[in-house]
PyMOL CGO cylinders between C-alpha atoms (Angstrom):
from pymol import cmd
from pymol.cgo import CYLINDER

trace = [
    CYLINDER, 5.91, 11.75, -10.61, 8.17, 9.04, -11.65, 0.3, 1, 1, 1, 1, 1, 1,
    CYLINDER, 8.17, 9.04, -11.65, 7.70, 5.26, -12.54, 0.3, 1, 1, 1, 1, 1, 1,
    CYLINDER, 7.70, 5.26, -12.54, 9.26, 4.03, -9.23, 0.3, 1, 1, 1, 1, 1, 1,
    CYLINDER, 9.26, 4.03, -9.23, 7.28, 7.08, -7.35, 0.3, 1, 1, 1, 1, 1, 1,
    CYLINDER, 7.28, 7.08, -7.35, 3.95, 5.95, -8.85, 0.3, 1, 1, 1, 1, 1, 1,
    CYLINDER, 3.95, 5.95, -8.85, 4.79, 2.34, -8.03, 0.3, 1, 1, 1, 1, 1, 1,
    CYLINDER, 4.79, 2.34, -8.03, 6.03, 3.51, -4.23, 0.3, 1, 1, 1, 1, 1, 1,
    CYLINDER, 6.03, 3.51, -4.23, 2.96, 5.55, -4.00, 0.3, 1, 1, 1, 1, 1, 1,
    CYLINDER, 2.96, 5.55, -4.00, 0.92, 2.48, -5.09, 0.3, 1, 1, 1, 1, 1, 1,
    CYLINDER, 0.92, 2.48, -5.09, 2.13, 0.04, -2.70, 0.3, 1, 1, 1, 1, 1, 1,
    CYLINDER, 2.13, 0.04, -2.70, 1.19, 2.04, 0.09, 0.3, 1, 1, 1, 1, 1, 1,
    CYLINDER, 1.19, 2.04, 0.09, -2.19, 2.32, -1.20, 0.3, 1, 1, 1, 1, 1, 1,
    CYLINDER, -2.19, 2.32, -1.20, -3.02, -1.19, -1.92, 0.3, 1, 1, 1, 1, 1, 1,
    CYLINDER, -3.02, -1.19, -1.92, -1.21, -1.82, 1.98, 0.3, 1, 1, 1, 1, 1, 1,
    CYLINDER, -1.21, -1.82, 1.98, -3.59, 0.22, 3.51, 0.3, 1, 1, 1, 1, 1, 1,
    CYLINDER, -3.59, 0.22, 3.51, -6.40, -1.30, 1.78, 0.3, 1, 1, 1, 1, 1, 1,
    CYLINDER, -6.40, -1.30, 1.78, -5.00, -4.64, 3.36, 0.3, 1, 1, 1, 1, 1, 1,
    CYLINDER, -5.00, -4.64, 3.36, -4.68, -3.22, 6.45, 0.3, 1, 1, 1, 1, 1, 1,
    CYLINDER, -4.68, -3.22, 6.45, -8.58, -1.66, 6.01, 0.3, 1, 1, 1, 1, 1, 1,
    CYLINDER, -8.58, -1.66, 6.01, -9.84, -5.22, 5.30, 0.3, 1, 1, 1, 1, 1, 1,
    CYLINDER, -9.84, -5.22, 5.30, -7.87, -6.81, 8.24, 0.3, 1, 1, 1, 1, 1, 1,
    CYLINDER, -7.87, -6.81, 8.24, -9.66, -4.62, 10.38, 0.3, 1, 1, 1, 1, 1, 1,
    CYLINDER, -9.66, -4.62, 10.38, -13.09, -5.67, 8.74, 0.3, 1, 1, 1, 1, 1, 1,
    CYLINDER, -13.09, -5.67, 8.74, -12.33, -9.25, 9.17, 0.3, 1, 1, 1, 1, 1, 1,
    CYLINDER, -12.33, -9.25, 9.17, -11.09, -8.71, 13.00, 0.3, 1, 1, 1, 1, 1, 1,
    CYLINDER, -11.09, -8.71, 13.00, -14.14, -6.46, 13.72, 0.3, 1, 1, 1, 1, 1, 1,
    CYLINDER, -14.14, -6.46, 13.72, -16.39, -9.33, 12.71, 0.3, 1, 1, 1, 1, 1, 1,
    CYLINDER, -16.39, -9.33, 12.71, -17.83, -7.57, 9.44, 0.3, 1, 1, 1, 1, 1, 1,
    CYLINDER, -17.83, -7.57, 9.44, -17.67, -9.11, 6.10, 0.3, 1, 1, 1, 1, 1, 1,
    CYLINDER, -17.67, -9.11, 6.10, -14.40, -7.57, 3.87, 0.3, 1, 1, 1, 1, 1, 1,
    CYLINDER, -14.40, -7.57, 3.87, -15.21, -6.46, 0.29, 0.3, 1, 1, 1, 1, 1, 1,
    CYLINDER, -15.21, -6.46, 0.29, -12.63, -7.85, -1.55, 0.3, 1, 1, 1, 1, 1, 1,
    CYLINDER, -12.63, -7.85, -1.55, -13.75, -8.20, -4.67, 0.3, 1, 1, 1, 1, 1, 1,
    CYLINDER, -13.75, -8.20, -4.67, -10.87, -6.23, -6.93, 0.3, 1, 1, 1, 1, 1, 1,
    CYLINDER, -10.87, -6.23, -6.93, -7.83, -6.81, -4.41, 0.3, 1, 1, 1, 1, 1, 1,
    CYLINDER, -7.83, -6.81, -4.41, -6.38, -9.77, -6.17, 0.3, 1, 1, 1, 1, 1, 1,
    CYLINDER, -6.38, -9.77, -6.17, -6.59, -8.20, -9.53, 0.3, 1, 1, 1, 1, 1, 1,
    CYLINDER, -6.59, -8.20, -9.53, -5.04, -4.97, -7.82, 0.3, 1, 1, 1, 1, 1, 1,
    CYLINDER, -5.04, -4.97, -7.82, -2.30, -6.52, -6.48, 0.3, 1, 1, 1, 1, 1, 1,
    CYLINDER, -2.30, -6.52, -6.48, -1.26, -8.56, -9.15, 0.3, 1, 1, 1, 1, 1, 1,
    CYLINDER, -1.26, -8.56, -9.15, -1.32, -5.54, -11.56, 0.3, 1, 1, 1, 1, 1, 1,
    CYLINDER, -1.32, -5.54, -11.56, 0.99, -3.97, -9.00, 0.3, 1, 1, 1, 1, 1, 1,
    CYLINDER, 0.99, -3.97, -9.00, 3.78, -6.86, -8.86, 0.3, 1, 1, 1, 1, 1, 1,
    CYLINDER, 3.78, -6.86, -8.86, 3.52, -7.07, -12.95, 0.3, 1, 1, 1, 1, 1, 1,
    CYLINDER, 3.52, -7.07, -12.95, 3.93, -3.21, -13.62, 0.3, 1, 1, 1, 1, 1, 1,
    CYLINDER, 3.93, -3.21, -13.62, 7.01, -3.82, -10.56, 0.3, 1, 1, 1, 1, 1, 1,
    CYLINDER, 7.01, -3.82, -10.56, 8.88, -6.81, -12.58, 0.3, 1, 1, 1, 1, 1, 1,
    CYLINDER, 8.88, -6.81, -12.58, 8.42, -4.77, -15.33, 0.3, 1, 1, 1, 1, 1, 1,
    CYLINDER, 8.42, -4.77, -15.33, 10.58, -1.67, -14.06, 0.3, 1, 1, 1, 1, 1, 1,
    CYLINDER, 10.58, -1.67, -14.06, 13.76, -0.68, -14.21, 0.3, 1, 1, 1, 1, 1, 1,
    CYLINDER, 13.76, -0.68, -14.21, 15.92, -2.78, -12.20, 0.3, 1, 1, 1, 1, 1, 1,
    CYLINDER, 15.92, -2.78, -12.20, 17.82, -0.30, -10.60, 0.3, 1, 1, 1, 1, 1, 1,
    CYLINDER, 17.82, -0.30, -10.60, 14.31, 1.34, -9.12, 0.3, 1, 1, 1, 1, 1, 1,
    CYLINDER, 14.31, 1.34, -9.12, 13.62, -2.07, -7.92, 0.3, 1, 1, 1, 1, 1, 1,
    CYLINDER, 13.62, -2.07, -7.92, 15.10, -1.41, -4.30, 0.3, 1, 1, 1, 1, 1, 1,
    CYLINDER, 15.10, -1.41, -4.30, 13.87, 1.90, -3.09, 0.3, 1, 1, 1, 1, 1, 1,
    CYLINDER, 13.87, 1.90, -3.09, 10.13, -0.42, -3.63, 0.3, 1, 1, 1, 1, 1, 1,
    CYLINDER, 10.13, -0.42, -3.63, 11.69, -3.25, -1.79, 0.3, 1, 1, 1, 1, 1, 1,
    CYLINDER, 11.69, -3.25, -1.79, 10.37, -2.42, 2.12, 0.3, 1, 1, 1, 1, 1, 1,
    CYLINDER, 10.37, -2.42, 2.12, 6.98, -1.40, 0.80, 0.3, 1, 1, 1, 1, 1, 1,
    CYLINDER, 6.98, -1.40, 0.80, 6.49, -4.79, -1.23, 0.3, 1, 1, 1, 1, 1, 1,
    CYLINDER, 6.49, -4.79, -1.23, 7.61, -6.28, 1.52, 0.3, 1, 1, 1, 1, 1, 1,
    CYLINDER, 7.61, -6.28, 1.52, 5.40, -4.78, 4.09, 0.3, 1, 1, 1, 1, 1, 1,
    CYLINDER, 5.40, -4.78, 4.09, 2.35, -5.82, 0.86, 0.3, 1, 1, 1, 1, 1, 1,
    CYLINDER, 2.35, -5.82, 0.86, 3.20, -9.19, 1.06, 0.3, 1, 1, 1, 1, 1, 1,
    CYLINDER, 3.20, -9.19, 1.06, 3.04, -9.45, 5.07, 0.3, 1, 1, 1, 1, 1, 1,
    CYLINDER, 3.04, -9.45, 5.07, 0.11, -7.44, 5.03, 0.3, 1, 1, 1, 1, 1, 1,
    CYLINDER, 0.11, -7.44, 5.03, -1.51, -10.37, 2.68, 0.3, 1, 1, 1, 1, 1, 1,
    CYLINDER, -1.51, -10.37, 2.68, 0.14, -13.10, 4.85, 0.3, 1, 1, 1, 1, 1, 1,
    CYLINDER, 0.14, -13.10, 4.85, -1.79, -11.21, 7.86, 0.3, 1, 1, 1, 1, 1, 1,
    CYLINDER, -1.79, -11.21, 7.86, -4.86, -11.00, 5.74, 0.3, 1, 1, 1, 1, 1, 1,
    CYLINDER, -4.86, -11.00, 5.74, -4.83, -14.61, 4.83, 0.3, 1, 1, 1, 1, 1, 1,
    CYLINDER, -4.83, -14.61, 4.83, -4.54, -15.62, 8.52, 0.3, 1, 1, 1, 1, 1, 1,
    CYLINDER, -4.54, -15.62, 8.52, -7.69, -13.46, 9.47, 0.3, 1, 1, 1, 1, 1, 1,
    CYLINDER, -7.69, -13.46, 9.47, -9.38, -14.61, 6.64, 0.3, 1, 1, 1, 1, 1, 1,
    CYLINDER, -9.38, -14.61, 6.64, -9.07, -17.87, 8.16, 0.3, 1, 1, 1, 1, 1, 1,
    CYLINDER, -9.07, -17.87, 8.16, -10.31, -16.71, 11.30, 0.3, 1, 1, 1, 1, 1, 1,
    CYLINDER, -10.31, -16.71, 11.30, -13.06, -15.21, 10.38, 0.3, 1, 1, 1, 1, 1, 1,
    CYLINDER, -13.06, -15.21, 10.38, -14.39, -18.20, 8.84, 0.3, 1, 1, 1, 1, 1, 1,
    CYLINDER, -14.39, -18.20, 8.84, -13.53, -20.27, 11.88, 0.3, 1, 1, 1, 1, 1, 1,
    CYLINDER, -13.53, -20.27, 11.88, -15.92, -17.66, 13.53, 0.3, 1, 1, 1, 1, 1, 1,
    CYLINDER, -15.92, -17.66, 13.53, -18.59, -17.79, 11.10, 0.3, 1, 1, 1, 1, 1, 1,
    CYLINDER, -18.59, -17.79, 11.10, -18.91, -21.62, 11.13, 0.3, 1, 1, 1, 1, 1, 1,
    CYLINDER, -18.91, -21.62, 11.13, -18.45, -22.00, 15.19, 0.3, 1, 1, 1, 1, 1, 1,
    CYLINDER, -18.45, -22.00, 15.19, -21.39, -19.15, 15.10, 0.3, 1, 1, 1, 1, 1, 1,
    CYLINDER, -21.39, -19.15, 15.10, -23.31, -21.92, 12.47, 0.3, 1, 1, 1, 1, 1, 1,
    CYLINDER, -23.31, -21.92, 12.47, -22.92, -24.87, 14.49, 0.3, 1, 1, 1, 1, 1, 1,
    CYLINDER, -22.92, -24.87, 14.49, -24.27, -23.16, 17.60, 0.3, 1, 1, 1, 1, 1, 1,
    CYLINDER, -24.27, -23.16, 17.60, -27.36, -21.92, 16.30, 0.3, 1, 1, 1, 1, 1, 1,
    CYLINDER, -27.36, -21.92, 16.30, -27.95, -25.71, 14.80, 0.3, 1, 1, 1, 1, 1, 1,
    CYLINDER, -27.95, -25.71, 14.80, -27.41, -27.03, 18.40, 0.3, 1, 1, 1, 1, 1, 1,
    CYLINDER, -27.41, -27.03, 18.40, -29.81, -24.53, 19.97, 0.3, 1, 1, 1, 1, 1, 1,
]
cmd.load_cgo(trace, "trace")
């Protein structure tokens, strides 16, 4: 498999391990998260690093990453709305 194959091949992966912890998050259970940032970041270095002309064939799939993380972030946010409504209503009661 090629560098831009392996990178292509990557990308999907680490999407569908966003997409897996969106669905955590929006089925109220707690996301394990713990290696994602390193995982990503990895990703977009070994990507820079690349040849330029492989760059575009991985431009829809980094794309699609970085919406995935936009999504993520948003439920992320959500969830911890939920978590702290779900505090203050046991302290009330």
């Amino acid at each position: 498999m090629n560098n831009a194959a392996n990178l292509l091949e990557q990308l999907r992966i680490n999407t569908a391990k966003i997409e897996q912890r969106i669905a955590d998050l929006r089925q109220n259970k707690i996301a394990d998260m713990r290696d994602m940032q390193r995982d990503v970041e990895t990703l977009c270095q070994r990507i820079v690093k690349t040849d330029p002309e492989s760059r575009p064939q991985l431009e829809t799939e980094m794309t699609t990453m970085i919406s995935r993380l936009d999504e993520l972030e948003a439920e992320l946010k959500l969830f911890h709305e939920r978590k702290m409504a779900e505090r203050d209503a046991r302290w009330k009661s």
